[in-house]
N, C-alpha and C positions, 0 to 999 in steps of 0.2 A: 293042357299043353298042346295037344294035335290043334286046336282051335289057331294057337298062337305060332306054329308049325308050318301050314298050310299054306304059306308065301314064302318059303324056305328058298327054292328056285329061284326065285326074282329078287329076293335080295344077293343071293350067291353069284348071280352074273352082275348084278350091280356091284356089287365089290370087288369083284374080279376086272371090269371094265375101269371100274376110277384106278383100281391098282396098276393098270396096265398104261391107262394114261400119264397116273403118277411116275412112275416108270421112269417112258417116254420121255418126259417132262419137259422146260422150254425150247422151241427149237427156231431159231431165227432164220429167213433167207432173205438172198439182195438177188435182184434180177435187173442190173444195171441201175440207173438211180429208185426203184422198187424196192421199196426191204418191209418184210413185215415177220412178224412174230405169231407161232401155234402154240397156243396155250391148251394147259394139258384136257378145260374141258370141253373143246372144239374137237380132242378125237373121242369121247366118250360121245359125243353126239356122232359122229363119222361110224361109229362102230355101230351105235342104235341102228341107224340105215342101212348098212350093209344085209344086219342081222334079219330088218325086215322086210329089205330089197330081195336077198336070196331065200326068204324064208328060212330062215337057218331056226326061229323061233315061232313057235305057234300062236296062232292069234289070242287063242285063250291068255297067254302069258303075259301079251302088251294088256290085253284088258285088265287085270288084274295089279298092272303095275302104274296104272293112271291113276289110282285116288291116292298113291303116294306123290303125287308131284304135290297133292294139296299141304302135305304137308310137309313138305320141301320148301313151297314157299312161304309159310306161315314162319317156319324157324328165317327163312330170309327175310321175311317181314319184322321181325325180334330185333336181329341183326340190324336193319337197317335204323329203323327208331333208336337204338343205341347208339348211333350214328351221326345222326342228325341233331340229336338234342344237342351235344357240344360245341354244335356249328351254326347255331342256327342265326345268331348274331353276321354270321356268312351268307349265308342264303338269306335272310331278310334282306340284305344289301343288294344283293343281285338280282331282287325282285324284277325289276326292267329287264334287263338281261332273261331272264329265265319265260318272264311271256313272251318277249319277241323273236326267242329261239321257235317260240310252235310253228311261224310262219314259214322257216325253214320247212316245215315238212311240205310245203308246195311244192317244192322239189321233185317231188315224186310224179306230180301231175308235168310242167316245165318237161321234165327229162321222156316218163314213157309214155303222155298223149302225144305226143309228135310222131316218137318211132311208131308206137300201135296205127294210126291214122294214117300218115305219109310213104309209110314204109313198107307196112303191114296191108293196109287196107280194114284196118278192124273197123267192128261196128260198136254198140253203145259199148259192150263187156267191159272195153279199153277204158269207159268213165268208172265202174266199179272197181277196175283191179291198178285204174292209177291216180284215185284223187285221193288215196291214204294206202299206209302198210302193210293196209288188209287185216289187221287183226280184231279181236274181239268185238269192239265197238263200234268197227267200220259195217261188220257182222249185222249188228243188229239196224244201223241205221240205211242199210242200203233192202236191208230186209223189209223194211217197214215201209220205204219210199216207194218200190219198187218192186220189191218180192224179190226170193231168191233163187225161183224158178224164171226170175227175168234174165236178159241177156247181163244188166248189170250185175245181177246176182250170182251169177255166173261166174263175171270177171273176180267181184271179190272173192269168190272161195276159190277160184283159182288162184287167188294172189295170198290168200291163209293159207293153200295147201303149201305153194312156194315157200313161203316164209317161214315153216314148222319145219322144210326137211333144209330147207339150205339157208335161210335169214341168218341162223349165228353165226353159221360155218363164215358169209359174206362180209357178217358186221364186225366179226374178230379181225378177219384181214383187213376189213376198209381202215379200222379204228389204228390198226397198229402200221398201216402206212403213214395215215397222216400226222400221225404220235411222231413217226421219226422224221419226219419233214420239219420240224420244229417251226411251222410258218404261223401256230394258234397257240394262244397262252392254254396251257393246262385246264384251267378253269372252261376257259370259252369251249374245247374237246370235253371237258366232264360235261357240262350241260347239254349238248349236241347228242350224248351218250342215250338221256333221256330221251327214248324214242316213243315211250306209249307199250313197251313190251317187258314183261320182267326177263326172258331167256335174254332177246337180243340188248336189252341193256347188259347184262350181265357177260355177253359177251365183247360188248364195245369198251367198257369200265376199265374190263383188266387189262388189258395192254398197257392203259394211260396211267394206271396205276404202278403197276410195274415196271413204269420207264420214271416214275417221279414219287418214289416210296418216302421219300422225306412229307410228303403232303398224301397219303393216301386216304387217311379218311375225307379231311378237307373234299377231296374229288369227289369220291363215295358217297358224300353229302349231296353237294349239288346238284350230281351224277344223278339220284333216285328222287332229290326232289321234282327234277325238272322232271322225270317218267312218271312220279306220281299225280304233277302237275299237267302234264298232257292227258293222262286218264282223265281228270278232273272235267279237262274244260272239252274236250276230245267230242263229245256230241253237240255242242253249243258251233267250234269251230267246225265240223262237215258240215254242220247246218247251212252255218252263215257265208262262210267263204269257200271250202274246199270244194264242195259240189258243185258251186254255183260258178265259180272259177273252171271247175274239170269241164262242166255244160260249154260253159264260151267259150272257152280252148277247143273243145272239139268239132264245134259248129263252124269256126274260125276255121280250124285245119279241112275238115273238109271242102269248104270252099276254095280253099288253096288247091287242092288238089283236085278240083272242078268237077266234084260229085256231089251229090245229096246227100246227105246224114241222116242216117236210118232215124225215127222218130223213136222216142223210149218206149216201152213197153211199160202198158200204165199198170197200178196193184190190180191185181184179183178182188172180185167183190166180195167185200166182208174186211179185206186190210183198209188200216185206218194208215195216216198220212203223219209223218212227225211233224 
């Protein structure tokens, strides 16, 4: 029994924190034509942060409450395959639709190699922390290319640490403005949702869902395909275009800005090359 015991703590402030968020529960704001919606698990993450921003919890307590997230996502993994099976008739159709949503994620390069470059003056980092969302995948392939003791590897753990404390909190407001701008069918925002992350999909999903519960799973569906299907292809695409894309853009921008562009910092000997 004391075996089973032993994480008493960590579940006691977990259920205290979703109680508190439940609480709370939806709460919408307009900021002239801006409106978006706080869904209640964007304060449970708000609260995580604060807790470990002021130290209010001991580090020992976060360690011990990480290999529950495994299986947090596993039951979300359960969930979602009951999901999809019903739809899948749906998602087979949108097959087109669902690859050509990945190339949206250039976007991320388009938007912060320019400000990093032109604005900033950064150097290579600005290719790791903006030719993907920085997470797990982007981890290992910029690690490999380059090491992540390089200036690239750099950028991307700077852009994974970003996206751990503030990526949901960003992708629940982004997802719940454009939800009420009604300018994208339903469907075309569930797939956009899949972004290659399980938190921050989970945080983009629910708004859309929530503004259009007559079609929830329906979304829920496409929603997780398109994230399962960005994992999928997620090191084929940095290979072939993202990288190779963020490189030109940056070599490009420097020259704009009539400087040299720092050369990349090649792997360490002994790393191999993807």
């Amino acid at each position: 029994m004391k075996e089973f015991l032993k994480d008493w703590k960590v579940h006691a402030l977990c259920a205290a924190m979703v109680l508190a968020a439940e609480l709370i529960g939806l709460k919408s704001f307009s900021f002239g034509p801006i409106s978006f919606s706080m869904y209640p698990m964007l304060y449970t993450i708000i609260m995580g942060v604060l807790l470990a921003v002021f130290k209010l919890i001991p580090k020992s307590m976060m360690e011990t409450a990480s290999p529950y997230i495994t299986i947090s996502v596993l039951m979300l993994g359960a969930r979602s395959a009951a999901t999809i099976g019903p739809n899948l008739g749906l998602i087979v159709s949108s097959g087109a639709a669902l690859i050509l949503q990945k190339l949206g994620h250039l976007g991320t390069a388009v938007f912060a190699i320019p400000v990093g470059v032109l604005l900033l003056g950064m150097g290579r980092s600005v290719v790791g922390g903006g030719f993907s969302i920085s997470r797990e995948g982007s981890l290992i392939v910029i690690g490999d290319m380059y090491g992540l003791d390089s200036e690239e590897g750099l950028g991307v753990m700077g852009g994974y640490i970003t996206g751990t404390l503030f990526g949901t909190i960003v992708c629940g407001i982004n997802s719940s403005f454009w939800t009420s701008t009604g300018l994208f069918h339903p469907y075309a925002l569930a797939m956009a949702s899949g972004c290659g992350s399980a938190s921050m999909f989970s945080a983009n999903i629910a708004p859309i869902m929530g503004a259009h519960p007559e079609m929830a799973d329906e979304l829920y569906a496409l929603g997780y395909s398109a994230n399962t299907f960005g994992g999928m292809v997620n090191l084929y695409y940095c290979l072939l275009i993202a990288i190779p894309f963020s490189n030109w853009l940056y070599k490009t921008l420097w020259k704009v800005r009539g400087g040299q562009p720092k050369d990349s910092i090649k792997p360490a000997a002994g790393q191999g090359s993807v």
